[in-house]
DSSP file (Angstrom, degrees, kcal/mol; ACC not computed):
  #  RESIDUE AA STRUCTURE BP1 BP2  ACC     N-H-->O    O-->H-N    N-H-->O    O-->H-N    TCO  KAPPA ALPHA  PHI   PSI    X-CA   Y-CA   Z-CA
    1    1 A X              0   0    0      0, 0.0     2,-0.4     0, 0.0    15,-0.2   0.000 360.0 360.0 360.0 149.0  -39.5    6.6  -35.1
    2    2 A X  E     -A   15   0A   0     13,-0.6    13,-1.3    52,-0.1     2,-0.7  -0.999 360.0-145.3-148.7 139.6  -43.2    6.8  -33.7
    3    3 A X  E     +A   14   0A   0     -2,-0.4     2,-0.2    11,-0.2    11,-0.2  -0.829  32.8 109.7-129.5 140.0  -45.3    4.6  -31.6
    4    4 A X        -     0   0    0      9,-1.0     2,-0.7    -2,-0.7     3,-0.1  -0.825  62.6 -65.3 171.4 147.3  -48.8    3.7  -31.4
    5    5 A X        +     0   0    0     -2,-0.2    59,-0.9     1,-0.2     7,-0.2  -0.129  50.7 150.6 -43.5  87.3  -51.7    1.1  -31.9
    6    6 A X  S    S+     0   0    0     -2,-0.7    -1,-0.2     5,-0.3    78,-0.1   0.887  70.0  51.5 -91.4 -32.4  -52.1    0.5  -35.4
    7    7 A X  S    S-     0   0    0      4,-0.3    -1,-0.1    -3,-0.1    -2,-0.1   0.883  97.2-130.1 -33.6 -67.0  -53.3   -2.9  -35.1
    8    8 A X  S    S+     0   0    0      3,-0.3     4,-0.1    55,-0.0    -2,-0.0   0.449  81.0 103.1  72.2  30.2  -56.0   -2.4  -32.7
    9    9 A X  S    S-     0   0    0      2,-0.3     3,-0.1     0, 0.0    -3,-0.0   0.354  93.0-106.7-109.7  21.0  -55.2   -4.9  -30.5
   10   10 A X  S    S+     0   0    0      1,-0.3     2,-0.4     0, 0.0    -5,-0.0   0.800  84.9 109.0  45.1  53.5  -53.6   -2.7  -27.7
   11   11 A X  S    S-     0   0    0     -7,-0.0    -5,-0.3     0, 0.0    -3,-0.3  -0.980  73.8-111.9-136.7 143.0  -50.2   -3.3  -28.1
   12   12 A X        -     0   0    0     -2,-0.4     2,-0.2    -7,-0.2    -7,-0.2  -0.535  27.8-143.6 -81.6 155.0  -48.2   -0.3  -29.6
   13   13 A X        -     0   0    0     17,-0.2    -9,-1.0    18,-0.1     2,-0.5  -0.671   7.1-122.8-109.9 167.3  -46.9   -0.7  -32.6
   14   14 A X  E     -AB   3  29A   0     15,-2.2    15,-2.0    -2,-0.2     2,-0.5  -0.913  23.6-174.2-118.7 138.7  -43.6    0.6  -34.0
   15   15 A X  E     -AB   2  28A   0    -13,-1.3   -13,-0.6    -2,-0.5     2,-0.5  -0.921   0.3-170.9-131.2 133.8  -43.0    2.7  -36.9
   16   16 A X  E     - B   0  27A   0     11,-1.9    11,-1.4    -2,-0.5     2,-0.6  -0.745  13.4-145.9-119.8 155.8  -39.9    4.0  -38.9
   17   17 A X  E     - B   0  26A   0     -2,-0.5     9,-0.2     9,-0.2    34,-0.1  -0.879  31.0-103.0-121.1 138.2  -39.0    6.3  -41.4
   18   18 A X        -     0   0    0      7,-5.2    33,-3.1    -2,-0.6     3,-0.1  -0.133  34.8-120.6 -49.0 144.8  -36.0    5.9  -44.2
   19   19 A X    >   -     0   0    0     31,-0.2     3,-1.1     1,-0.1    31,-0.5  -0.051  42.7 -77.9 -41.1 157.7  -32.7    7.9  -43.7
   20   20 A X  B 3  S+D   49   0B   0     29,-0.3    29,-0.2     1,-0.2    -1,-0.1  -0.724 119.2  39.7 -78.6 147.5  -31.4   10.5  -46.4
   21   21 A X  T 3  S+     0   0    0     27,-1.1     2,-0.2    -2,-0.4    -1,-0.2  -0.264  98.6  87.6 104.7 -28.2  -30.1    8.8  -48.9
   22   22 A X  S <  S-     0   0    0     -3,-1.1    28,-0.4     1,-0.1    -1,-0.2  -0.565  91.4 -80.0-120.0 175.6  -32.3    6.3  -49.1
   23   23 A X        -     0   0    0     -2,-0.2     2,-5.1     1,-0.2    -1,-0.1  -0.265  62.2-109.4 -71.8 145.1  -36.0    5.7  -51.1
   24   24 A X        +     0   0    0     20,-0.3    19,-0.8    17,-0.1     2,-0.3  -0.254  63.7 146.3 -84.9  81.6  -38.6    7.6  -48.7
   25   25 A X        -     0   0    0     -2,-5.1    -7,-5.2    -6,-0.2     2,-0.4  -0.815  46.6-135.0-128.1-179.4  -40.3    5.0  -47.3
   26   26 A X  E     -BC  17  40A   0     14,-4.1    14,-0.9    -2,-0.3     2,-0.4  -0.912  17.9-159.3-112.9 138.9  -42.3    4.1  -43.5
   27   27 A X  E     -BC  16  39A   0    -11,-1.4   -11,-1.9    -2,-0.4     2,-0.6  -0.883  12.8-162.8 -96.3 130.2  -41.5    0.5  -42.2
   28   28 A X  E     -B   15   0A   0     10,-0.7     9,-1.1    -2,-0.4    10,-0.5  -0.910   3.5-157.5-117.3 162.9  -44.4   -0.4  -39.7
   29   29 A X  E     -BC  14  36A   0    -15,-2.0   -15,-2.2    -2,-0.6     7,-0.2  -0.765  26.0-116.6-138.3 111.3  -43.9   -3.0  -37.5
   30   30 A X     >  -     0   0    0      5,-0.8     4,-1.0    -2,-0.4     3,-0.3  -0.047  30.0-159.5 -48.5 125.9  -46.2   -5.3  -35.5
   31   31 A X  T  4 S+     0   0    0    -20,-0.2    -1,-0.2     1,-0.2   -19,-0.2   0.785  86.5  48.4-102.2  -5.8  -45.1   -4.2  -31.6
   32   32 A X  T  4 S+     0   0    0    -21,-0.1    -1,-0.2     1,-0.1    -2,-0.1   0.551 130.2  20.9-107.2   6.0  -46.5   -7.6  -29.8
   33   33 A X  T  4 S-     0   0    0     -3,-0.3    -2,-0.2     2,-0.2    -1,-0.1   0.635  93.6-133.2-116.6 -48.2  -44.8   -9.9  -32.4
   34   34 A X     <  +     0   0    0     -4,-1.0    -3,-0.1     1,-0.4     2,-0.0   0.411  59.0 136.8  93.0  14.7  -42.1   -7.7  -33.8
   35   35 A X        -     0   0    0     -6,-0.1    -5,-0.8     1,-0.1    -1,-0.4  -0.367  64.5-100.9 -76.3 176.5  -43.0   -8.8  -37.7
   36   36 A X  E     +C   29   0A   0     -7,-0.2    -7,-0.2     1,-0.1     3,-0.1  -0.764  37.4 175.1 -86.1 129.5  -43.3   -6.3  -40.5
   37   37 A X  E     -     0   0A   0     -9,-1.1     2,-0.3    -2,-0.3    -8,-0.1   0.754  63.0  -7.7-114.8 -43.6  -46.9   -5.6  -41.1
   38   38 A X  E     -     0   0A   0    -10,-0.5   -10,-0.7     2,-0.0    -1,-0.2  -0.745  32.1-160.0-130.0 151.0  -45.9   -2.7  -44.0
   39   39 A X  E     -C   27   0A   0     -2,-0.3   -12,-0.3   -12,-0.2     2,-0.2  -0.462  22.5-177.9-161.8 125.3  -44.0   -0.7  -45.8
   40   40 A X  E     -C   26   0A   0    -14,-0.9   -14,-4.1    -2,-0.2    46,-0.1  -0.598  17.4-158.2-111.3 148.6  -45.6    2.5  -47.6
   41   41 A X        +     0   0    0     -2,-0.2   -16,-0.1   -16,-0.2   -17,-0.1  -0.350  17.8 178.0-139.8  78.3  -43.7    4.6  -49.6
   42   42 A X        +     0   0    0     44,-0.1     2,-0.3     3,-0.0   -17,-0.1   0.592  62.4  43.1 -73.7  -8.5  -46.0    8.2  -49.5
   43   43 A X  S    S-     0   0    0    -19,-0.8   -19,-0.0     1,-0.1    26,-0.0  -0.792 104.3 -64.3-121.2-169.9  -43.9   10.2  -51.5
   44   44 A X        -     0   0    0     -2,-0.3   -20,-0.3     1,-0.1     3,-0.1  -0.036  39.2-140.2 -52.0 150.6  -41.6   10.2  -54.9
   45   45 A X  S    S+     0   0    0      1,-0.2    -1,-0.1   -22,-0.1     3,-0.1  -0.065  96.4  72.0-126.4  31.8  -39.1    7.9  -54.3
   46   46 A X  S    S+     0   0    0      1,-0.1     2,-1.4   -22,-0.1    -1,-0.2   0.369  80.3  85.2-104.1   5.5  -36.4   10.4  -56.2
   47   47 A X        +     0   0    0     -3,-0.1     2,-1.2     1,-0.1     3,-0.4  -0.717  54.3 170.1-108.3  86.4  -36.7   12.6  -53.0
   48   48 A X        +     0   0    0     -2,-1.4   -27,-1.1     1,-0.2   -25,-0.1  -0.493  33.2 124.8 -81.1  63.3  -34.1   10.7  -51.0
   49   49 A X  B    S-D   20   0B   0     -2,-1.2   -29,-0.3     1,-0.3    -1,-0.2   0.405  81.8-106.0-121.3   2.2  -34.3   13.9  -47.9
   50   50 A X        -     0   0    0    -31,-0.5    21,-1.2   -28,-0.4     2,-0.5  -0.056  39.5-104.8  97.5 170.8  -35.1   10.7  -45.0
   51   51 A X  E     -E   70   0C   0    -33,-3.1     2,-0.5    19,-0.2    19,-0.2  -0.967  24.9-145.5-128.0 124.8  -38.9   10.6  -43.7
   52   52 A X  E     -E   69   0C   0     17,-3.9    17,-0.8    -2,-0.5     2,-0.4  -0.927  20.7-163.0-104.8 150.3  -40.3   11.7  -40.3
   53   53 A X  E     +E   68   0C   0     -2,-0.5     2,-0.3    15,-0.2    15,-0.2  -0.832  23.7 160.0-123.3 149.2  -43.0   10.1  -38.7
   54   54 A X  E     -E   67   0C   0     13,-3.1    13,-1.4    -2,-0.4     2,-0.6  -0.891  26.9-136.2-166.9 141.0  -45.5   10.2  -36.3
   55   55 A X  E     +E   66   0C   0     -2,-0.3     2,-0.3    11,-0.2    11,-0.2  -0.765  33.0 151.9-118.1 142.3  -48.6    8.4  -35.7
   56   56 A X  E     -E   65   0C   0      9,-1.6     9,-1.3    -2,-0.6     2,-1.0  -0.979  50.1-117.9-145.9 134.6  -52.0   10.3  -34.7
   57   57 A X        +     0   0    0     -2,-0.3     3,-0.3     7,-0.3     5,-0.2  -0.541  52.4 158.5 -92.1  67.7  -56.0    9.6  -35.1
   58   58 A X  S    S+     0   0    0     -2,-1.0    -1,-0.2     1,-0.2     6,-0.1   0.192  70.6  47.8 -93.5  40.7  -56.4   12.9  -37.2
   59   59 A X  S    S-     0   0    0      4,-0.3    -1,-0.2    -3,-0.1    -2,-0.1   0.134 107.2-132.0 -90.1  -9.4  -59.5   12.2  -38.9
   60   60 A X        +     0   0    0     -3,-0.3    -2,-0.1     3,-0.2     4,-0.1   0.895  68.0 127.6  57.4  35.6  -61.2   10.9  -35.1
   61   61 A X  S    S-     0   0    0      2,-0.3    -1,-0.1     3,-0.0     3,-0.1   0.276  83.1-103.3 -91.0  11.6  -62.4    8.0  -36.4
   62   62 A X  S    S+     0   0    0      1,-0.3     2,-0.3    -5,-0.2    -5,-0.1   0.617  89.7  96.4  94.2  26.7  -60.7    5.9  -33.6
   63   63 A X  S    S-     0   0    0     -7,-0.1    -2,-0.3   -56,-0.0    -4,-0.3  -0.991  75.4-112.1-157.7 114.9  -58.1    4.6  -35.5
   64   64 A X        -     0   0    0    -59,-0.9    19,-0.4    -2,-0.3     2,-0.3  -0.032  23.0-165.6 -64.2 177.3  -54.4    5.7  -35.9
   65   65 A X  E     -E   56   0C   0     -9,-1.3    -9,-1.6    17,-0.1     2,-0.3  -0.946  25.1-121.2-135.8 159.2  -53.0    7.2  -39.3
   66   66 A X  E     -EF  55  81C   0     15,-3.5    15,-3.2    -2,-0.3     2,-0.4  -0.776  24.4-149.9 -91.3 148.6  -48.9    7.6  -39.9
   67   67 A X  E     -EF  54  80C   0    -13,-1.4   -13,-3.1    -2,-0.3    13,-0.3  -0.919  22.2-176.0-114.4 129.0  -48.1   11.2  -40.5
   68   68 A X  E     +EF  53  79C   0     11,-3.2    11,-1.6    -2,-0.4     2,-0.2  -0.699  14.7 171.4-122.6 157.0  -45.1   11.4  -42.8
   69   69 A X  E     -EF  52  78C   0    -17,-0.8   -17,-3.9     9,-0.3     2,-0.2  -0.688  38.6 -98.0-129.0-166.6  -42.8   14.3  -44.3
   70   70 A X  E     -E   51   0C   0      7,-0.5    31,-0.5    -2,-0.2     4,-0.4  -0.622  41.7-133.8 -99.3 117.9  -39.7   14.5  -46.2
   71   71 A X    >   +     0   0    0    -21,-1.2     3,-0.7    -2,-0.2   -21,-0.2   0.256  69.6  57.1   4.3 137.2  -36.4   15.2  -44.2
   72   72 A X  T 3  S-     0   0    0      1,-0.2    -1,-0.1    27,-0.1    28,-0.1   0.872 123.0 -64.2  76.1  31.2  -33.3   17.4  -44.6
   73   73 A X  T 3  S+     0   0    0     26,-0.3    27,-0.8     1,-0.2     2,-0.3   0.793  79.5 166.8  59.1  33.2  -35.2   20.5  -44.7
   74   74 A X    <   -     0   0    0     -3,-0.7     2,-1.2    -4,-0.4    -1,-0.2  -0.455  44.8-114.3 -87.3 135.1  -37.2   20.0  -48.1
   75   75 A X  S    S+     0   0    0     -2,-0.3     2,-0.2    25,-0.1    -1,-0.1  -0.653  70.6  99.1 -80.1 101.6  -40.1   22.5  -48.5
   76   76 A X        -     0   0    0     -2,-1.2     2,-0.2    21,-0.3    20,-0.1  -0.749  59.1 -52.4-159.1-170.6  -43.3   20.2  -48.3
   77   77 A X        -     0   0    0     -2,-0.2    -7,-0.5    16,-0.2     2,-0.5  -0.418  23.4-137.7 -87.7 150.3  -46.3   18.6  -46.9
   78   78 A X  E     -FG  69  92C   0     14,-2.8    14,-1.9    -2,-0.2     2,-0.3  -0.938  32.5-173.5 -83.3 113.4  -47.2   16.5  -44.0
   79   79 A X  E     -FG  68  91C   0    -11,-1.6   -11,-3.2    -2,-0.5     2,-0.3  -0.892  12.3-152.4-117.9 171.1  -49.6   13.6  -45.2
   80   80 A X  E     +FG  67  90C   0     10,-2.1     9,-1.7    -2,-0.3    10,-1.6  -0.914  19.0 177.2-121.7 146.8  -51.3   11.2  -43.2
   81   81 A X  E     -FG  66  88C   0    -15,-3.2   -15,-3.5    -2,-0.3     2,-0.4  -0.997  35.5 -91.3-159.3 178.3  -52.3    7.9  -44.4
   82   82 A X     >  -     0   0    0      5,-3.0     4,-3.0    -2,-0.3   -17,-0.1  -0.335  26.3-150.7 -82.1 127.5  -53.8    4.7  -43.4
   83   83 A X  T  4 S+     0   0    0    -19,-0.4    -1,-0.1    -2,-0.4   -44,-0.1   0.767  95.1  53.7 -79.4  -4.8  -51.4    2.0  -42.0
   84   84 A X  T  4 S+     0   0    0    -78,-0.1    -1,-0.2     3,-0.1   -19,-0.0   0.865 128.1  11.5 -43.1 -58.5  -53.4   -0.8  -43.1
   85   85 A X  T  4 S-     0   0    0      2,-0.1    -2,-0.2   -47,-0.0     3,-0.1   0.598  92.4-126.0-114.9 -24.1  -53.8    0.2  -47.0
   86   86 A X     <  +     0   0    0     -4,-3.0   -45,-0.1     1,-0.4    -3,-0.1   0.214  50.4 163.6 115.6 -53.2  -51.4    2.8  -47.3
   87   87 A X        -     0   0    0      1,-0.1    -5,-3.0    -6,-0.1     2,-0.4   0.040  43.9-123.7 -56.9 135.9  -53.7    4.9  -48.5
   88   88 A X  E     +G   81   0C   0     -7,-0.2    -7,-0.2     1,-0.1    -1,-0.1  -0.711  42.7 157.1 -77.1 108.7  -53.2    8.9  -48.6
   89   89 A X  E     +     0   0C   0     -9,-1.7     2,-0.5    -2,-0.4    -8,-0.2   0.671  61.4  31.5-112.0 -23.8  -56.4   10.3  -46.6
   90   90 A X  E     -G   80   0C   0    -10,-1.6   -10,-2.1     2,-0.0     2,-0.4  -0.926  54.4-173.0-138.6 140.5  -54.9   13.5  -45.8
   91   91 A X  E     -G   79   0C   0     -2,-0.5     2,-0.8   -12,-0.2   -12,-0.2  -0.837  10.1-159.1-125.1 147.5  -52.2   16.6  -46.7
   92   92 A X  E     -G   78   0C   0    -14,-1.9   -14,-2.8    -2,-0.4     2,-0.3  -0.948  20.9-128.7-140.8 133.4  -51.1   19.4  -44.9
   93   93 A X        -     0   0    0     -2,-0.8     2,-1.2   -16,-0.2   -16,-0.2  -0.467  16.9-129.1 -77.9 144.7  -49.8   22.1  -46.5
   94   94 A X    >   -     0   0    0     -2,-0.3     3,-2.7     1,-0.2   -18,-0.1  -0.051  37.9-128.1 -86.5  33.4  -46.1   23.3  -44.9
   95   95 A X  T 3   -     0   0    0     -2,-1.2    -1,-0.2     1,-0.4    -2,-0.0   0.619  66.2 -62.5  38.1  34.6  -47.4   27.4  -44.5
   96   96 A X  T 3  S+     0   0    0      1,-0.2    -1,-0.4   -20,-0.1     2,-0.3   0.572  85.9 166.5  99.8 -12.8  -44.5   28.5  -46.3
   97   97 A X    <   -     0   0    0     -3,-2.7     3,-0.4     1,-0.1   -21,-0.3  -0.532  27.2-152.7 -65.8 135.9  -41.6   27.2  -43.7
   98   98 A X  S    S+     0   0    0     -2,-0.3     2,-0.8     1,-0.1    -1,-0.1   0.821  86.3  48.9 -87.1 -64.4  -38.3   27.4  -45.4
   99   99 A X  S    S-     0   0    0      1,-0.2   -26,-0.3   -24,-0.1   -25,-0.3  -0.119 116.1-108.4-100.5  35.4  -36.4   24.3  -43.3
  100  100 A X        -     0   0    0     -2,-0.8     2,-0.4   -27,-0.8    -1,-0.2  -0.306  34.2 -66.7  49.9-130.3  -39.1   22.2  -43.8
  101  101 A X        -     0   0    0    -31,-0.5     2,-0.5   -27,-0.1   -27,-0.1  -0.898  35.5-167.1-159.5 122.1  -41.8   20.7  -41.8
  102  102 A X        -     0   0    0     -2,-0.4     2,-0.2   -29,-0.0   -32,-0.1  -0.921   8.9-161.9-117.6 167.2  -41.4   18.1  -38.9
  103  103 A X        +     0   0    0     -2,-0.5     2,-0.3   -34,-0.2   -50,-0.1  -0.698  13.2 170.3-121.7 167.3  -44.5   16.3  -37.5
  104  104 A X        -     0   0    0     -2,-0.2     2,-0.3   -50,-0.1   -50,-0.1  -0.977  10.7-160.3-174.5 165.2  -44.6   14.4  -34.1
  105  105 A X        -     0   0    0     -2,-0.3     2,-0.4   -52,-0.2  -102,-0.2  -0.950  10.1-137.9-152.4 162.2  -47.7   12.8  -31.9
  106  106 A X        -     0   0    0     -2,-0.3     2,-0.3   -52,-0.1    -2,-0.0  -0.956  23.1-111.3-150.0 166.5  -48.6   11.8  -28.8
  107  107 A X              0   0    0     -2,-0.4   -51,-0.1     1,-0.2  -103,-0.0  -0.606 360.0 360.0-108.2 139.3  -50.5    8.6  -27.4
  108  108 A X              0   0    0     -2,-0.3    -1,-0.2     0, 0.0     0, 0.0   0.509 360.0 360.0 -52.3 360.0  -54.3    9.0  -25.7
């Protein structure tokens, strides 16, 4: 789970990532209503290894992005993408770590 203004209305928002087991998607969630705003599903949805999340402005356009990867020690990427559209703006490659790759963020 990760929190942070995705909205832009200054209220944090809440974000989750699937278990192992289950299809690798991010739930976002509105934090001053508690509705469902989203649900992205940035990788293959045969890689059932759970999703971590964390939410960050790494492009510094003033605006958060979810940073995802894949659970359970899977040898991968970190993306970022937009919690609005979805949309994949960014990948980072996992330098070679073995036990996979976890991501994590902290609020301005």
């Amino acid at each position: 789970m990760a929190v942070g203004d995705l909205t832009g209305d200054g209220v944090p928002d809440f974000v989750f990532g699937a278990g192992k087991g289950a299809i690798p998607a991010v739930a976002i969630y509105d934090g001053a209503t508690g509705a469902s705003i989203r649900t992205c599903q940035p990788f293959d949805a045969k890689r059932k290894k759970g999703v971590r999340v964390a939410v960050a402005d790494v492009d510094e356009d003033g605006r958060y992005e979810v940073l995802a990867t894949l659970g359970g020690g899977a040898l991968d990427t970190a993306v970022a993408f937009d919690a609005s559209t979805c949309q994949r703006k960014t990948t980072y490659p996992s330098f070679g770590l073995k036990k996979g790759v976890f991501v994590g963020g902290t609020r301005r």
